[in-house]
C-alpha positions, 0 to 999 in steps of 0.5 A: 500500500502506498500511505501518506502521512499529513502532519504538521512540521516533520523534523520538529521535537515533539509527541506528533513527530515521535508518533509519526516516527514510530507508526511510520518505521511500523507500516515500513516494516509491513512493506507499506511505502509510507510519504510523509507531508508537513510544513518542510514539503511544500515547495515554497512558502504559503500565502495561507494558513498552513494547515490549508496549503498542506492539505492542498498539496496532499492533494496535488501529490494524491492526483500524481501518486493516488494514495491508498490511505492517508493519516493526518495529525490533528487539524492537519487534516483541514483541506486534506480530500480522500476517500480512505482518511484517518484523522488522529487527534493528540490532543484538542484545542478545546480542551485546552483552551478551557484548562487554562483560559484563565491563565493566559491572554484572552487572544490566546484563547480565542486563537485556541477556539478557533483552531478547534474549529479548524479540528472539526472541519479536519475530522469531517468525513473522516475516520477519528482515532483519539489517543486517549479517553481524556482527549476525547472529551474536548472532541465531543464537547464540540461534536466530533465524532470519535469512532476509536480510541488507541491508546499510545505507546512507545518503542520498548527497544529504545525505552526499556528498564535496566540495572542502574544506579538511582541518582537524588534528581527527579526528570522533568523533560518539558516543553511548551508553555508556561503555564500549561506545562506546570513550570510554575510548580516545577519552581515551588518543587525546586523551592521547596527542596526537590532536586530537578534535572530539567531537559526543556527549552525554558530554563528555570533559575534554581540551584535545585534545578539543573537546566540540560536543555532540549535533548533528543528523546531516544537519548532519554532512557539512561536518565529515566532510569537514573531518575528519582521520578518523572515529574510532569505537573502539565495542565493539559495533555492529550496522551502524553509519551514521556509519561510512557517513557518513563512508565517503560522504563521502570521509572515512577511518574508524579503527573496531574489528572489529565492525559493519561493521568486520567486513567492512571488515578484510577489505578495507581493514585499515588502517581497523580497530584492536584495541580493546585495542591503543592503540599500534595506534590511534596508528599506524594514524591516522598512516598513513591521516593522512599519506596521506589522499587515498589513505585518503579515495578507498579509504573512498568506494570501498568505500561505493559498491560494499559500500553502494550506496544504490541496491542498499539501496532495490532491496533493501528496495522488493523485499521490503516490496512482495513479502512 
């Protein structure tokens, strides 16, 4: 089969990029020829929104290469037109802007809402996966129709559990916004005492935290495994994989009830704070820190069973060959 992938930037540092990677070395794999289209493509730069022009230029490509099946990234899919399209959302922009509207700029938000809307003109006609039940939400919330949700997982030969010496820093690998990502508590934690090793491309001023800058996520298992905990005070996530990173590595996450912390409260309630609750944050860290391997064998447990990498391809293998 000959597979299109329509996204947004291609040789960016994030989650979509990383899904991008991972679902298109799985369809390789089976033989498929797989083109990936974003922002890099185009041949020159565009005189409108880029989820438009790169739609349109799928189109243009798909008259030349007819495409047995396409999947779009989120509101990548805006202008995309084909019989046999899969709209994945990570996230939505609805949610989103909810969650923290009260904390941004008013234009932020609006902006927000209305690439929501853009999401629903994307999911029309379409075949919608979501990556979590958490991401759902927002979708619904503005009519879209989910018809799957696929819970994300990660490549265990990158990320994996191995006999290390555990270090007294916690990880934090966050990008993004200040707020939304949880900064702010990031800084009351490092005040408080906890040491932090922060990959980022926002620097924290703190002698408890040690700033690392952005670093490549495949290179990420030594420090999960040396790590204390993930900590991962975000106020909106879709389905976030550094929590599965961390999880499959055996390292003991501290998050919020969003993105798959939504689910994994349910299960494992010690692994998720209240946002606005800092004396929370501090005694949950201690409890999992003072019981790690506990805490390390619950984490890769729950990977294995909720985020299987095996039900994760058999999923979508079955969908983008059976659509």
């Amino acid at each position: 089969m000959k597979i299109a992938i329509v996204t947004n930037k291609i040789n960016s540092v994030g989650g979509v990029q990383i899904f991008t990677r991972d679902i298109s070395k799985i369809l390789r794999e089976r033989k498929h020829r797989v083109t990936i289209i974003g922002e890099e493509s185009l041949p020159k730069k565009p005189q409108k929104n880029l989820e438009e022009a790169i739609g349109e230029y799928f189109n243009y490509l798909h008259k030349k290469n007819n495409y047995d099946v396409v999947l779009c990234n989120g509101e990548m899919g805006y202008a995309v037109d084909h019989p046999k399209a899969i709209n994945v959302f990570h996230g939505n922009y609805y949610g989103y802007a909810k969650a923290v509207e009260n904390l941004v700029p008013e234009e932020v938000t609006k902006n927000r809402l209305e690439k929501a809307k853009m999401q629903k003109i994307s999911a029309k006609g379409k075949y919608v996966v979501t990556v979590s039940r958490f991401a759902t939400q927002g979708l619904k919330d503005i009519g879209i129709h989910v018809d799957k949700i696929i819970n994300n997982s990660v490549d265990t030969k990158i990320f994996y559990p191995k006999n290390s010496n555990v270090s007294d820093l916690a990880i934090a690998p966050i990008r993004g916004r200040y707020y939304e990502k949880g900064f702010d508590i990031l800084e009351k934690l490092a005040e408080a005492g906890i040491k932090i090793k922060l990959f980022s491309d926002k620097k924290i001023e703190s002698p408890n935290i040690q700033y690392m800058g952005l670093k490549d996520n495949k290179k990420l298992n030594k420090e999960y495994n040396q790590s204390q905990l993930l900590l991962q005070p975000t106020r909106f996530e879709g389905g976030s994989l550094i929590t599965l990173e961390a999880m499959a590595c055996g390292c003991p996450i501290l998050t919020t009830a969003v993105g798959y912390g939504y689910d994994i409260k349910e299960i494992i309630p010690n692994f998720v704070a209240d946002i606005n609750n800092i004396n929370e944050w501090l005694a949950k860290y201690m409890l999992i820190t003072n019981d790690r391997t506990k805490y390390s064998k619950e984490a890769l447990d729950y990977f294995r069973e909720f985020h299987n990498p095996e039900k994760f391809k058999s999923e979508w293998i079955s969908i983008i060959e059976g659509i």
